[in-house]
Backbone bond lengths (Angstrom), bond angles and torsions (degrees), N, CA, C in turn:
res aa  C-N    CA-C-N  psi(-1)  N-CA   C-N-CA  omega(-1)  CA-C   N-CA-C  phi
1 X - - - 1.452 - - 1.534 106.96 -
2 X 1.380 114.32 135.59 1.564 102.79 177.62 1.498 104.41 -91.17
3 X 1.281 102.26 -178.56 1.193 112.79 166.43 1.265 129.89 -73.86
4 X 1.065 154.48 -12.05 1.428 166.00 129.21 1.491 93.29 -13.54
5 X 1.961 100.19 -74.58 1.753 120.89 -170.36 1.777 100.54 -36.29
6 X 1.086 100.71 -54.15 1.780 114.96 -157.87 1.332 93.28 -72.54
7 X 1.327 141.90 -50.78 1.267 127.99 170.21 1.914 140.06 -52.64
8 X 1.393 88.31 -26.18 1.221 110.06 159.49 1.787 130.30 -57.54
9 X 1.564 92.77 -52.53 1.305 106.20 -162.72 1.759 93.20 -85.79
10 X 1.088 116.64 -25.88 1.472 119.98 148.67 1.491 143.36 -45.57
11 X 1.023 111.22 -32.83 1.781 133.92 -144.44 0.952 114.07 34.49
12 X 1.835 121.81 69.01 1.701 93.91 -175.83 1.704 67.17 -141.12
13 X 1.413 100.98 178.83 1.286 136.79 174.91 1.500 105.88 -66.99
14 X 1.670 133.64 126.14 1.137 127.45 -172.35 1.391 119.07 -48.87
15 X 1.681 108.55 -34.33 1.631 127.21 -178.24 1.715 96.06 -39.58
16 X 1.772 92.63 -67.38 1.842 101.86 -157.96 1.969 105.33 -58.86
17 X 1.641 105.00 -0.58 1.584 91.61 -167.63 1.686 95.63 -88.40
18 X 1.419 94.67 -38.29 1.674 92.86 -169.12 1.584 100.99 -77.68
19 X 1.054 143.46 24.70 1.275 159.21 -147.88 1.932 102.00 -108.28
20 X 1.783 71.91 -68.60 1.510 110.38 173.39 1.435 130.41 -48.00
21 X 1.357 100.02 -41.26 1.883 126.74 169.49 1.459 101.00 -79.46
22 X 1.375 103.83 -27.67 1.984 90.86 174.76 1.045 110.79 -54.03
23 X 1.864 96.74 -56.73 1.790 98.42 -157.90 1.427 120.48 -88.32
24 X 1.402 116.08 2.42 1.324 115.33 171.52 1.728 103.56 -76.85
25 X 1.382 101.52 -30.39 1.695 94.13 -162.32 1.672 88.52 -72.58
26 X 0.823 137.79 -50.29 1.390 140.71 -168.66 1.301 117.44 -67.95
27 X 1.393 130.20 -2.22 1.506 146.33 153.08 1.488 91.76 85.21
28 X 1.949 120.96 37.79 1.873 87.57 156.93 1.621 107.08 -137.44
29 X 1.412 115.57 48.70 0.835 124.66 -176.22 1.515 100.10 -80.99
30 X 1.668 110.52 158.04 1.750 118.04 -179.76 1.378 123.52 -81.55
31 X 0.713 144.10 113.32 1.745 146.46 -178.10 1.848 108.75 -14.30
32 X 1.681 99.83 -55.32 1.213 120.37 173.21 1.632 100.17 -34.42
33 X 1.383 106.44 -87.63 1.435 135.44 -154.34 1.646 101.86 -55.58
34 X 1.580 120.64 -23.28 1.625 119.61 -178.79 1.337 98.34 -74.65
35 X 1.144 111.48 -37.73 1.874 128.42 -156.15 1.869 87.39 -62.59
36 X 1.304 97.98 -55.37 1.978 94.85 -173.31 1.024 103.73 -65.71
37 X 1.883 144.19 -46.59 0.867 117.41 -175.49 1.647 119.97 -70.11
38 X 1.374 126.85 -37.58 1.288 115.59 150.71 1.739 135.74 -24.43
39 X 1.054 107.08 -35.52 1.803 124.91 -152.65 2.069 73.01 -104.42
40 X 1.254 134.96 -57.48 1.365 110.40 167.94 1.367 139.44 -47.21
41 X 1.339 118.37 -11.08 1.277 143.49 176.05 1.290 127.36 -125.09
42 X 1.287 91.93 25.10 1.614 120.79 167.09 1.927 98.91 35.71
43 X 1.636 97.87 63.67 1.420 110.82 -178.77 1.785 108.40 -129.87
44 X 1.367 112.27 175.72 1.120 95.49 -175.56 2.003 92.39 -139.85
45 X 1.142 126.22 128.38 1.380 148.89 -172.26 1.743 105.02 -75.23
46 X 1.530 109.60 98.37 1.416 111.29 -165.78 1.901 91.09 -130.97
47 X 1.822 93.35 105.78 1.696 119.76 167.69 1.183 109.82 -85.35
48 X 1.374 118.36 129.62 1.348 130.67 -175.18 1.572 99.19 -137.07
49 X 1.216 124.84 168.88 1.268 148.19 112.73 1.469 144.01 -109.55
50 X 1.545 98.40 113.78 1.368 111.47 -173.62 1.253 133.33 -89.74
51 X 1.482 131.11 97.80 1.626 117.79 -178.76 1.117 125.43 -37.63
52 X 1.749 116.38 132.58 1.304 100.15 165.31 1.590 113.80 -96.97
53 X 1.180 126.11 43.06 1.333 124.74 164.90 1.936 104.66 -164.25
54 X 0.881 126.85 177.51 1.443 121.37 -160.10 1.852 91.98 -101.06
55 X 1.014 91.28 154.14 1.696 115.00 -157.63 1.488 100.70 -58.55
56 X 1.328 125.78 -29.20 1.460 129.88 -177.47 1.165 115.97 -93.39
57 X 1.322 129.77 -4.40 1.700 162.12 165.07 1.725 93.04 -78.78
58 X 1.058 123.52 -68.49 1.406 123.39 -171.03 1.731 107.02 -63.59
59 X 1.189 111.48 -46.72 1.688 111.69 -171.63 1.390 113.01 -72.08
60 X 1.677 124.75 -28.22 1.157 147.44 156.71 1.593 109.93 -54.00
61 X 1.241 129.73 -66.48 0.975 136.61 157.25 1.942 132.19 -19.54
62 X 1.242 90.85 -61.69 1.630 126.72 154.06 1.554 105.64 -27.58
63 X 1.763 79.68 -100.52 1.813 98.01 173.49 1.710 127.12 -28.34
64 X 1.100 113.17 -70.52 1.547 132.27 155.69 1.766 99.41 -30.67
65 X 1.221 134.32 -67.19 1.369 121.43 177.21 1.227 120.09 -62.35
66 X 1.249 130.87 -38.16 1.720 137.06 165.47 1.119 110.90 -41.72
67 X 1.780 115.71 -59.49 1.498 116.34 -174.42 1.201 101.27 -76.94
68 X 1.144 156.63 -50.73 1.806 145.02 -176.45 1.463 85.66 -22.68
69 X 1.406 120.17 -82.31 1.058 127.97 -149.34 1.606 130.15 -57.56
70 X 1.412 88.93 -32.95 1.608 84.27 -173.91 1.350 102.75 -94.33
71 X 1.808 122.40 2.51 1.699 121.38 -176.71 1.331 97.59 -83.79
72 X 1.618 120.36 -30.36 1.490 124.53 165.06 1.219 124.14 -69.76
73 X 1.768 130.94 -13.22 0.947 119.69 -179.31 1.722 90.98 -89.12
74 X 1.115 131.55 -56.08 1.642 141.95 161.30 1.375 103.92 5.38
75 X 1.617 99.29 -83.47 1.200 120.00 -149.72 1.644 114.02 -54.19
76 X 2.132 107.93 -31.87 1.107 114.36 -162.76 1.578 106.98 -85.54
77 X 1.430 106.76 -18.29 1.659 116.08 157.24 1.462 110.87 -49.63
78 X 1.502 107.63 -72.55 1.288 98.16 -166.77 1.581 117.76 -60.67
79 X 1.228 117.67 -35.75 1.488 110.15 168.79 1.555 129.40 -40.55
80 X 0.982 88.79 -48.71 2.033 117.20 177.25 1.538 99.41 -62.46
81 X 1.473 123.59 -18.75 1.423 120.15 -178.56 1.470 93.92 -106.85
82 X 1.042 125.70 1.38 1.982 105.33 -168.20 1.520 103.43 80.43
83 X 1.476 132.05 -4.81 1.631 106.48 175.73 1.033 114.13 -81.46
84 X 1.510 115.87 -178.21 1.712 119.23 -169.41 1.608 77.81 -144.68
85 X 1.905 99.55 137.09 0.852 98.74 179.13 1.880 112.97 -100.34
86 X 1.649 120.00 134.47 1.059 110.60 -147.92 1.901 104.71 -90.90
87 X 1.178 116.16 -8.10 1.459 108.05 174.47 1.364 114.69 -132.03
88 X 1.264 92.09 147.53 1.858 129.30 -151.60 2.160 94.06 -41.21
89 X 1.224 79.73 154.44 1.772 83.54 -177.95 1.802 115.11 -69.57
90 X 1.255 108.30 -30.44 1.440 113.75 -178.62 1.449 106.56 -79.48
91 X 1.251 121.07 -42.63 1.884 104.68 -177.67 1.989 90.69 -81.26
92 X 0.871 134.57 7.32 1.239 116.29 174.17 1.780 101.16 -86.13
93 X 1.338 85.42 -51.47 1.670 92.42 -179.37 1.856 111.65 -59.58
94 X 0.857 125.78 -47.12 1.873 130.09 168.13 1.473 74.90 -23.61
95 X 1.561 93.15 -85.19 1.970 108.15 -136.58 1.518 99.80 -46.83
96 X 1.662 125.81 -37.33 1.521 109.35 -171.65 1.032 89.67 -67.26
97 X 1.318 131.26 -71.93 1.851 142.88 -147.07 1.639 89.87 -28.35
98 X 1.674 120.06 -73.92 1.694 114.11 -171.62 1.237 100.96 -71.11
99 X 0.984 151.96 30.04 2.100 138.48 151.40 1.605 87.43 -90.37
100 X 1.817 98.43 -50.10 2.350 76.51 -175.13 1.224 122.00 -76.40
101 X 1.155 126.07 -3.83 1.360 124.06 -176.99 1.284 116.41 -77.58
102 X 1.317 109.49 -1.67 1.337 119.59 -173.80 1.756 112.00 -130.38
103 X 1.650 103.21 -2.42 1.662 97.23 -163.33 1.508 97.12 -107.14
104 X 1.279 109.45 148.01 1.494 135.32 -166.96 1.591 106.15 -63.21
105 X 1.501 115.40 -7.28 1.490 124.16 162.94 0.952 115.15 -104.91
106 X 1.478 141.55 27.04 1.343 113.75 163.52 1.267 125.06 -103.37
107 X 1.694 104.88 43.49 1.847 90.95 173.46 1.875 73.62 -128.25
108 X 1.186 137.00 -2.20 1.556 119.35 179.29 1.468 121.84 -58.52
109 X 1.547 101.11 137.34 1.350 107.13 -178.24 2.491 114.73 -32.05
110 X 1.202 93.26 164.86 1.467 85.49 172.59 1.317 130.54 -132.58
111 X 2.231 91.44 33.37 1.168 123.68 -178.61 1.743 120.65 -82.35
């Protein structure tokens, strides 16, 4: 379709169509404004978000970053007290990783 066509089926001025092809190619076009050019091309404008890793990869992911952090905030307590902490860093990390995978904080900020 040229642009002439596309402006037409638009009503806009050819300027504002190729305007339009700017800013879509450049990713800042308005939701609104894709939707018309879609609906001129007898299309229909379908927003998604797609994981790029599988949903139990991401919450795992999550979890695993929560506990780093707070086994480091832990650990630097107990140091600062003289304790020693008596089990191994990886089964500590398991056991937090599944408490967050399941706790109602693990998407809170870690501000």
């Amino acid at each position: 379709m040229s642009l002439g066509q596309l402006s037409a089926r638009l009503g806009v001025a050819p300027s504002t169509a190729s305007e339009l092809e700017k800013r879509e190619e450049k990713g800042n076009i308005t939701l609104n404004r894709l939707r018309d050019l879609a609906d001129a091309l007898e299309c229909d404008v379908q927003y998604t978000f797609v994981p790029r890793k599988s949903i139990q990869e991401i919450v795992e992911d999550q979890a695993k970053k929560k506990s780093i952090k707070s086994m480091s905030m832990s650990d630097t307590h107990m140091s600062l007290e003289d304790q020693k902490v008596t089990t191994d860093f990886e089964t500590r990390l398991e056991d937090l990783v599944d408490d967050y995978k399941y706790s109602k904080y693990l998407w809170d900020s870690d501000d």
